[in-house]
C-alpha positions as CSV (number, residue, x, y, z in Angstrom):
1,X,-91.2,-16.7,-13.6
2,X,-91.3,-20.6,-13.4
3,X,-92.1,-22.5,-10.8
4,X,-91.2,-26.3,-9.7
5,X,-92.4,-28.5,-7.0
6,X,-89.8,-29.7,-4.0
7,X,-89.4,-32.6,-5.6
8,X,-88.6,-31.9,-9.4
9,X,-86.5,-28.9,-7.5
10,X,-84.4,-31.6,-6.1
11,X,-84.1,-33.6,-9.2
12,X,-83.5,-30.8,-11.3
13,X,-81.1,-28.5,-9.1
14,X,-78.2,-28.1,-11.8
15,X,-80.5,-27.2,-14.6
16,X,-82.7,-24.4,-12.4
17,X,-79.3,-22.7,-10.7
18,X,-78.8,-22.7,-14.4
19,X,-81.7,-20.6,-15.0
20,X,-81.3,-18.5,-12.0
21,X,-77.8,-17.5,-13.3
22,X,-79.2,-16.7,-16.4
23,X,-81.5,-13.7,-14.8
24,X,-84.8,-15.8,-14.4
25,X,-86.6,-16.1,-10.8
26,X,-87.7,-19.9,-9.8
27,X,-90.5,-20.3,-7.5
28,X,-90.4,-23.1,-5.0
29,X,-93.6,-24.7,-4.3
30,X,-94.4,-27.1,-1.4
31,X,-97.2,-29.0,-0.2
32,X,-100.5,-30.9,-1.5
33,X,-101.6,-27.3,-2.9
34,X,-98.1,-27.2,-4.5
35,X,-98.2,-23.6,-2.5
36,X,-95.1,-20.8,-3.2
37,X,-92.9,-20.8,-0.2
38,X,-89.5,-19.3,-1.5
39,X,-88.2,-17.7,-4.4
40,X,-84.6,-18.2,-5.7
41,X,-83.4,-15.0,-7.5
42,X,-80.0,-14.5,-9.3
43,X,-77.4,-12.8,-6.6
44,X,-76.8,-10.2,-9.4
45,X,-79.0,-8.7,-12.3
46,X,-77.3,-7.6,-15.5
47,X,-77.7,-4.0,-15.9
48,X,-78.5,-2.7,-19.5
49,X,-76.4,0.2,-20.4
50,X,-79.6,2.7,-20.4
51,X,-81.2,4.3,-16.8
52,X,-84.5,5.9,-17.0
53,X,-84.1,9.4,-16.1
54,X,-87.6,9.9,-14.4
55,X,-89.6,13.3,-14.9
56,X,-86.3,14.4,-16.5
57,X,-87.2,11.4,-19.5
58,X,-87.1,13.0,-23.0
59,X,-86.0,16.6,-21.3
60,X,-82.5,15.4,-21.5
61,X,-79.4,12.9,-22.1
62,X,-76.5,11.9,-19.9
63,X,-74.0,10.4,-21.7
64,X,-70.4,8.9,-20.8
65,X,-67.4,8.9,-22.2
66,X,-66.1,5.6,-23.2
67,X,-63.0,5.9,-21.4
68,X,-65.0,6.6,-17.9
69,X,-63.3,4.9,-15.3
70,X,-63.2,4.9,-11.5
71,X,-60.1,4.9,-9.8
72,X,-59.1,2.0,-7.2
73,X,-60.2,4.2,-4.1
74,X,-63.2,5.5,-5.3
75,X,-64.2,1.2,-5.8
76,X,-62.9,0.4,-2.4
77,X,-65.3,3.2,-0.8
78,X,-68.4,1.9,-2.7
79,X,-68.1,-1.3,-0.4
């Protein structure tokens, strides 16, 4: 995680949403201390195509078909 001062925030906005976009977490720091006092995270993480499977890990595999689709309704509900 990187973190920038208020003032090199400022200067730099453009290149950190940048980062932020790009899955990274910024730190905002404020103050003589240069204390955290926020965090900027991405709005949404990429998933990777694998889930752990807890106490079932290495017991078993869940697989999809490539062709798994939801239908319209079933995305409206999720909402």
């Amino acid at each position: 995680m990187k973190a920038f001062p208020v003032g090199e925030l400022k200067t730099k906005f453009s290149n950190i949403l940048e980062l932020v976009q790009n899955g990274e977490e910024v730190e905002i720091l404020y103050g003589k201390n240069k204390k955290p006092v926020a965090k900027i995270v991405p709005l949404y993480t990429k998933k990777s195509g694998k889930r752990n499977l807890g106490i079932l890990k290495g017991k078993s595999k869940i697989t999809f078909a490539k062709n798994f689709k939801m239908t319209e309704d079933e995305l409206l509900n999720l909402k």
